[in-house]
One Martini backbone bead per residue (centre of mass of N, CA, C, O) as a GRO file, in nm:
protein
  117
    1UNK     BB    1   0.217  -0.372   3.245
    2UNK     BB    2  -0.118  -0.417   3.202
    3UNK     BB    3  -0.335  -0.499   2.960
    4UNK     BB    4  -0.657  -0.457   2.877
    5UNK     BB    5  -0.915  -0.567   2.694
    6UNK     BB    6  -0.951  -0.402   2.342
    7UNK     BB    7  -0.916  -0.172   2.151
    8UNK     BB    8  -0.622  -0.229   1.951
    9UNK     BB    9  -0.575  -0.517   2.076
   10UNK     BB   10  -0.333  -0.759   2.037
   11UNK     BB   11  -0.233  -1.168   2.047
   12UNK     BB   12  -0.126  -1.216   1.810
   13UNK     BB   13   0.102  -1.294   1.595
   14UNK     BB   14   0.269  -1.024   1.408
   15UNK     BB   15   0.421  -1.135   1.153
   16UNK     BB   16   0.721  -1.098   1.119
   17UNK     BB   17   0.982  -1.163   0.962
   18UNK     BB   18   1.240  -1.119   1.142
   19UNK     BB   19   1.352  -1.094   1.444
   20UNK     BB   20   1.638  -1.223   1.467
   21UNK     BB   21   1.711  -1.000   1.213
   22UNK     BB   22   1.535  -0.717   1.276
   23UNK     BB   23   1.290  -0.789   1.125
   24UNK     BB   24   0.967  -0.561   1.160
   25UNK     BB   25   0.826  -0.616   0.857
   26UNK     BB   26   0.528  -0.763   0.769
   27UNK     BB   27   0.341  -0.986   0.667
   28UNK     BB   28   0.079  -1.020   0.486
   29UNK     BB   29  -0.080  -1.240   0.745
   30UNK     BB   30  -0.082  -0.997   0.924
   31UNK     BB   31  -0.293  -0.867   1.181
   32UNK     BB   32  -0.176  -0.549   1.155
   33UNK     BB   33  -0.311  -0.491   0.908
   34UNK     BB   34  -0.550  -0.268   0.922
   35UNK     BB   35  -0.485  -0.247   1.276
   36UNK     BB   36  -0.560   0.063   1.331
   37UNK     BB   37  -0.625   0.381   1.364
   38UNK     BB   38  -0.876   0.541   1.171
   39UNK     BB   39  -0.823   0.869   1.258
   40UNK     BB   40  -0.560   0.837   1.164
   41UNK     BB   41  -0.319   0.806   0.926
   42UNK     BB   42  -0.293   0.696   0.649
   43UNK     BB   43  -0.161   0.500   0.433
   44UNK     BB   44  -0.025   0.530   0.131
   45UNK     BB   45  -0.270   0.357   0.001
   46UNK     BB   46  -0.518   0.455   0.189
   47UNK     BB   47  -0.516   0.240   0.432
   48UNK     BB   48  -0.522   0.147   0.734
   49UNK     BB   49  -0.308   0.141   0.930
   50UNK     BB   50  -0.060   0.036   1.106
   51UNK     BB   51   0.105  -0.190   1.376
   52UNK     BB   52   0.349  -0.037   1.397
   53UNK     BB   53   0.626   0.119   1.256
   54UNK     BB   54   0.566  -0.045   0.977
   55UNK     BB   55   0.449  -0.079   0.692
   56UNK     BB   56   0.308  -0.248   0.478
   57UNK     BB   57   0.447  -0.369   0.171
   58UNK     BB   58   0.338  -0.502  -0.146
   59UNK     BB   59   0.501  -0.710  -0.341
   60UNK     BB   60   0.296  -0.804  -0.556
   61UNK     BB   61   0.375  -0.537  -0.690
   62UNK     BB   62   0.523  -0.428  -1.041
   63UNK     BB   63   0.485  -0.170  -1.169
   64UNK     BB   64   0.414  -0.217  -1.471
   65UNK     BB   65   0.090   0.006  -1.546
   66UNK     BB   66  -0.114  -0.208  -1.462
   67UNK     BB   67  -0.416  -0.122  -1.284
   68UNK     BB   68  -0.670  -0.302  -1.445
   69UNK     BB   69  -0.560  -0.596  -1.517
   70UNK     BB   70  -0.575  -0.638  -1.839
   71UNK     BB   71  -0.238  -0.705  -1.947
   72UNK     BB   72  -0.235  -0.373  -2.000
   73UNK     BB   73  -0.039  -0.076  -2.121
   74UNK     BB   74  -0.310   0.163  -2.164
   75UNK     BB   75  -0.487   0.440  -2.104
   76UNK     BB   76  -0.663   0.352  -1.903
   77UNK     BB   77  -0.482   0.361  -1.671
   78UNK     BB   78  -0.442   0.654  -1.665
   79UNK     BB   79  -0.742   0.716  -1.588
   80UNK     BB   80  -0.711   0.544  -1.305
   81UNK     BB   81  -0.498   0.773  -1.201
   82UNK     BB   82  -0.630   0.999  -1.229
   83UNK     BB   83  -0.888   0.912  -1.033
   84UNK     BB   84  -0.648   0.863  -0.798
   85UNK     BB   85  -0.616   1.138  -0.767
   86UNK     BB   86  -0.853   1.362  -0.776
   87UNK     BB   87  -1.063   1.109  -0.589
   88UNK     BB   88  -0.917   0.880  -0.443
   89UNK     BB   89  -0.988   0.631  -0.625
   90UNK     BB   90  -0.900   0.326  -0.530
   91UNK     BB   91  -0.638   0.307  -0.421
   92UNK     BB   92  -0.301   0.168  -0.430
   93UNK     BB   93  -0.014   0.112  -0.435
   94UNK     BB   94   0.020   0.014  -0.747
   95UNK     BB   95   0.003   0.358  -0.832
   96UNK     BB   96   0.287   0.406  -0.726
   97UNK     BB   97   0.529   0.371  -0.972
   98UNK     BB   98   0.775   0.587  -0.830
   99UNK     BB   99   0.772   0.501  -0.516
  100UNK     BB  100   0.719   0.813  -0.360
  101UNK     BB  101   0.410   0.771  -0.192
  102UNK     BB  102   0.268   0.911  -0.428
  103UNK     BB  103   0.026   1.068  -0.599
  104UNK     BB  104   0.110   1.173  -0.979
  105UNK     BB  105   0.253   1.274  -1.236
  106UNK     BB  106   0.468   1.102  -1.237
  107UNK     BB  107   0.312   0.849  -1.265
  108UNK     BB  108   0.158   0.932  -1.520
  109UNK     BB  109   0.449   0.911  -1.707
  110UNK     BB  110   0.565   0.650  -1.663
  111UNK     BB  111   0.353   0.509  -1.800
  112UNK     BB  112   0.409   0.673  -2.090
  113UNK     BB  113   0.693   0.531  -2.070
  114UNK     BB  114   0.595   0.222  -2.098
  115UNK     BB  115   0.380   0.290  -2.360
  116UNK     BB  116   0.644   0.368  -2.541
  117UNK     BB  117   0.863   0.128  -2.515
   0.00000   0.00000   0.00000
């Protein structure tokens, strides 16, 4: 079956992680990362759909608790991740703090625990 050229139809390289290694996880730099239908459910980030079966996972979020970036985890961070629970606002993966999918209470504990430690 031949696809015809449309919307949502991708011809570059999905640049998987290894196929021979039948890891189909998507590099940073792949054309499939927020290239899915707008219309479904939001990426656990909040971005666009991906296309294919796994979602972009960002590694090179650090979940240090520095929301902010401005170097330092601290009641700031805090207001950042209330303002993405309650509001939506901004949310990035970065803010899934442990992990579990959610920005939720549990999130803005583990700040709490950082920033106790």
């Amino acid at each position: 079956m031949e696809l015809s050229p449309g919307a949502g139809i991708i011809y570059q390289d999905p640049q998987f992680i290894n196929v021979e290694q039948f890891n189909f996880n998507l590099l940073e730099t792949s054309p499939c990362i927020n290239s899915g239908n707008p219309q479904q459910n939001l990426d656990y980030d909040g971005s666009i759909s991906d296309i294919g079966a796994n979602p972009f996972i960002n590694e090179s979020c650090n979940n240090s608790g520095d929301l902010n970036n401005d170097g330092n985890t601290n009641v700031l961070d805090i207001v950042e991740l209330v303002n993405c629970i309650l509001f939506n606002n901004e949310c990035t993966l970065c803010f899934d703090i442990n992990n579990d999918q959610e920005y939720n209470i549990l999130d803005i504990l583990n700040i709490v625990n950082i920033i106790i430690e």
